[in-house]
N, C-alpha and C positions, 0 to 999 in steps of 0.2 A: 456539526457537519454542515457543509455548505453546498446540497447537490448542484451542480449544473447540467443542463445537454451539451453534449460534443458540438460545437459551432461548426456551421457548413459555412467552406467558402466559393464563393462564386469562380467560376475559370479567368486567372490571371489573377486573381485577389491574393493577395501575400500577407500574411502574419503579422503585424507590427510589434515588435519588440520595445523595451526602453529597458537599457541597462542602468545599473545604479550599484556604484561600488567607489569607495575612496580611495582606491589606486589607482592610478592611470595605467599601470601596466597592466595591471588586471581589464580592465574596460574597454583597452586598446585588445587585448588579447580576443575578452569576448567578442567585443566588435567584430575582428579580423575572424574567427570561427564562425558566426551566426551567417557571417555578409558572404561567405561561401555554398551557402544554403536559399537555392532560386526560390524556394519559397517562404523567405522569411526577410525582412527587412527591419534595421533597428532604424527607428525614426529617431533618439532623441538617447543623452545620457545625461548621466546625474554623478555627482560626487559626493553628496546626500540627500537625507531622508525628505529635509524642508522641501531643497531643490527639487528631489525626483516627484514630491504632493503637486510643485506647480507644472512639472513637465508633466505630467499627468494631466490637470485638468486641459492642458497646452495642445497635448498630442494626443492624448485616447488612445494609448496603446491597449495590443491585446492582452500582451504579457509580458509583465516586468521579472526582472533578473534581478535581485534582491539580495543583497550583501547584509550578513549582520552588525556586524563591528566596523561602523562609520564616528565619527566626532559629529558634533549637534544634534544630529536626529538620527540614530541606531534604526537597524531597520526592523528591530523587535516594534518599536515604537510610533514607524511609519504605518507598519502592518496595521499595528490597531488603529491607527485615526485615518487610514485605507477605507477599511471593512466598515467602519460606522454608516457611509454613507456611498461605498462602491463596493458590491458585492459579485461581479459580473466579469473583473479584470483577473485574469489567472496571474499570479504571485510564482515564481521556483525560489526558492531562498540558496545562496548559496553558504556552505558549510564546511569547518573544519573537521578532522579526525581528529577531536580534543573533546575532552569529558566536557569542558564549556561551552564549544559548539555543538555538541550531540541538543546537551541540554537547550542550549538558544533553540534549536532548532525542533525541538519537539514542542516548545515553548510555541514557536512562529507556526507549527503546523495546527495545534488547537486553536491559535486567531484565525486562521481561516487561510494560511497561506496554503497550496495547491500540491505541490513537489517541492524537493530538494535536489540539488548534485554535493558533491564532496570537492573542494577544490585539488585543482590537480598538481602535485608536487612541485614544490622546487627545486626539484633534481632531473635534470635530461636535459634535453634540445627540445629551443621553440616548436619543431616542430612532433614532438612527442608532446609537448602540453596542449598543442593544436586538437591532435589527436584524439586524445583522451577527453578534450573537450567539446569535439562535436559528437563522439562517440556518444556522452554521458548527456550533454544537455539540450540537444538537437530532439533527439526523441522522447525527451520530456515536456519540450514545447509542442512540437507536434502531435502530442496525444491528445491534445485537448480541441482537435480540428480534423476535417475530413473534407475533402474535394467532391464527396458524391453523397445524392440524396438516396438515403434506400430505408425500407422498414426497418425500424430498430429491434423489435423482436420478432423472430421467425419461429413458425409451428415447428415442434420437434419432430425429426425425420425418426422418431421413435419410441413408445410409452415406456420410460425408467421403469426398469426391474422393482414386483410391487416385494415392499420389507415384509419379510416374514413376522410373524410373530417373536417376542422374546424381551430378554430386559438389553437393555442400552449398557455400555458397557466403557464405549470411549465417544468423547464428541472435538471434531477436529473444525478451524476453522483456518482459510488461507486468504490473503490479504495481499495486499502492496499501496498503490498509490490513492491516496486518501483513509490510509488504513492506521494510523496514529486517532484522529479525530474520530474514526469509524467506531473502533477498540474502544476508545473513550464514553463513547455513548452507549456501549451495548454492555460492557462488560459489569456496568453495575445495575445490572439486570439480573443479572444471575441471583436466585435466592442465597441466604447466606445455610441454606440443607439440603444445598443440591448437591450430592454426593462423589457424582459422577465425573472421574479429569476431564479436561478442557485442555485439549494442544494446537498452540496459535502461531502460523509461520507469518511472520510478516516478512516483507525483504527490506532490508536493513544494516549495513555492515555492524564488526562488530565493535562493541561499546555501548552503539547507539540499543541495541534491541536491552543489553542490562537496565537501561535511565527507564526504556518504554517500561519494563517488566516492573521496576523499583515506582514510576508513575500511576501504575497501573494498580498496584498493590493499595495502594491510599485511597483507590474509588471502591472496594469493596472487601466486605466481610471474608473473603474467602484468600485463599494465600495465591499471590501474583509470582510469580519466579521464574527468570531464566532458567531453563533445562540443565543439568549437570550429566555426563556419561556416567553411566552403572548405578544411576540412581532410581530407584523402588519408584512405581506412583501410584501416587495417595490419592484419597477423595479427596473433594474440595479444596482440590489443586488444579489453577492454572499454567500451564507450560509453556513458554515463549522459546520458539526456536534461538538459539545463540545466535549473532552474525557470523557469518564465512562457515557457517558449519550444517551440513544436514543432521536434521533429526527422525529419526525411525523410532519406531516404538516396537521392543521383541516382549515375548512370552518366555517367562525364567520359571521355575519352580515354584516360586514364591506369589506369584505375578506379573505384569509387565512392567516392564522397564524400560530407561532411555536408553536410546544407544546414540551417537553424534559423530560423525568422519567430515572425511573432508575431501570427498571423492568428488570428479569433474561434474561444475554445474550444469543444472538441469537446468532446459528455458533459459540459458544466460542468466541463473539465478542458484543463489547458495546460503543461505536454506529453500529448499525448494518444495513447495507444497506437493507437487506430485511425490515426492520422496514419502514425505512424509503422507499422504491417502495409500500409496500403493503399499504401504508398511501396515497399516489399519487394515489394509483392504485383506493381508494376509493372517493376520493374529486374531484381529474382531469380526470382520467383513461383516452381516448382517446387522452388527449389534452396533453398528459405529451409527452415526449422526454428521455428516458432514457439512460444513458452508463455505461458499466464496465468494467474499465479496471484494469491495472494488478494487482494480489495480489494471494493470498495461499488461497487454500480455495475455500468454493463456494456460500461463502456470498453473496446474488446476485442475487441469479440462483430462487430462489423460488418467490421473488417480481419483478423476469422479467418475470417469469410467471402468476402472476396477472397481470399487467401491460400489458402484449399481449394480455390478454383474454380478454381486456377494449379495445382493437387497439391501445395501446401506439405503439410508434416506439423504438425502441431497438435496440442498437448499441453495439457491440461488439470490443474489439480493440483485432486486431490479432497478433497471436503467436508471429514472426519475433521483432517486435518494443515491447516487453513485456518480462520485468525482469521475470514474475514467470505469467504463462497463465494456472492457476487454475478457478480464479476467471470467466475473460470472456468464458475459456474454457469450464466452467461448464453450463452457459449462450445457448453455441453453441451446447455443445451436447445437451439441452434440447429442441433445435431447435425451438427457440425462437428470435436470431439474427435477425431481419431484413436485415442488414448492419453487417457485418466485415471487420474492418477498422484499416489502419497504424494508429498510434497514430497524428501526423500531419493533418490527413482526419478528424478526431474526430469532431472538434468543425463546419469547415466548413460545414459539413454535420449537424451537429446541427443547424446551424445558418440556412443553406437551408432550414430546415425541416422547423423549426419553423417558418420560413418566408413565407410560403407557405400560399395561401390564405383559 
């Protein structure tokens, strides 16, 4: 993981972009999206990898737009001889809705690249791909910048509900941007006798969230799996929400179990972490374990507020170690954190809690 802070820009200072993509239509397109955006300005493009290393040392952009599948220098490839010696330049890659791209692109987010978009159809009118592209990629450059200086954590406007006593029963964690790379580092933290599920929303469409969960499954001893509806949960099992789908966790006979719909997103987000706490917050409430960490947004903040009001424990990962500190941010100022924590602290502090008699 590559923490950064949010860059402040000074009044009138604008974003510098560099695009980098081996279609002209594509490049002309982004172009013509970004350049309608007063605060962002593309200084420079690229047709490839090679080209975009020298527009880079050329123009010091802030944030390159990163195509994967170029001729000479693939932008898998740029990424990495990027990162060796520039760690400062935010990276969005952009991505197919193809099992190759999923994969490029979970590939590109463990080198260090920052966000993704999906590229947008080629089916509609220019100005429907216009659309959907300043929609998707406009506030993924803009997350990583803010026009005004102000403390980044604020005292809670209130002490989180203290956890009762009891054994730990589910531990849930919710994620989004820098949340591949995140996942990567924590999840083989987990002992290989830690009994306890683990239900992890990342936002993700779907395909991409199976590659995470099938990635995920090969850093540790314990079983990584996409969620399935009506299916039993086991110990030492990890849950990954499906893409486009909420996941809720009910209480059967047997014990709990998934359940998955496809009901209007929550936060502009599907699977949607408050979905899934305020599900917890119902079946476990006290006995759950929650975290959230980094991502855009404040997907989150409303089912850690059910969840405290039940005594779950709540864990926030702080600013420093977090790509984009929306998500737990939003968590903290609702002053509901129990615990803010480096990203490395995360699980051990899970592990403790839940261990606790």
């Amino acid at each position: 993981m590559r923490p950064q802070q949010i860059r402040v820009l000074q009044p009138g200072q604008k974003i510098r972009v560099l695009v980098v993509d081996d279609s002209v239509v594509i490049r002309r397109l982004v172009c013509h999206a970004l350049e309608e955006e007063p605060s962002i300005e593309v200084v420079a493009v690229a047709s490839d990898g090679a080209i975009a290393l020298n527009r880079v040392a050329q123009f010091n952009p802030d944030v390159i737009t990163l195509d994967i599948e170029m001729p000479e220098l693939d932008g898998i490839e740029m990424l990495r001889r990027l990162r060796k010696n520039d760690r400062q330049t935010r990276v969005v890659m952009f991505s197919t809705l193809t099992e190759r791209g999923a994969s490029a692109t979970l590939e590109a987010l463990s080198l260090g690249a920052d966000d993704y978009v999906t590229k947008a159809s080629n089916a509609g009118s220019l100005d429907l791909s216009l659309a959907s592209l300043r929609s998707e990629l406009i506030p993924r450059i803009r997350q990583f910048f803010c026009h005004e200086t102000a403390p980044s954590i604020v005292p809670p406007r209130h002490t989180p509900a203290v956890r009762m006593q009891g054994p730990t029963e589910a531990v849930a964690i919710g994620v989004s941007t820098g949340g591949p790379a995140a996942l990567g580092a924590i999840v083989p933290q987990f002992p290989e006798n830690f009994d306890i599920p683990v239900f992890i929303v990342q936002h993700m469409p779907t395909l991409f969230t199976r590659l995470l969960a099938e990635r995920l499954n090969t850093m540790t001893p314990l079983t990584v799996k996409e969620a399935s509806a009506g299916e039993p949960v086991q110990p030492r099992t990890i849950y990954v929400a499906p893409g486009d789908c909420h996941m809720r966790v009910c209480r059967k006979a047997g014990g709990l179990e998934i359940a998955l719909n496809q009901e209007p997103p929550r936060n502009s987000c599907r699977p949607s972490v408050d979905v899934l706490f305020e599900s917890l917050a119902a079946v476990c409430g006290r006995s759950t374990v929650a975290a959230v960490l980094t991502g855009m947004g404040q997907d989150g903040r409303a089912g850690a507020e059910r969840l405290a009001a039940q005594g779950a424990h709540i864990i926030a990962q702080d600013e420093p170690s977090s790509v984009v500190w929306g998500m737990p941010g939003a968590v903290v100022h609702a002053g509901v954190a129990a615990e803010i924590l480096a990203l490395e602290k995360i699980v051990p502090a899970i592990v403790g809690r839940a261990r606790r008699p």
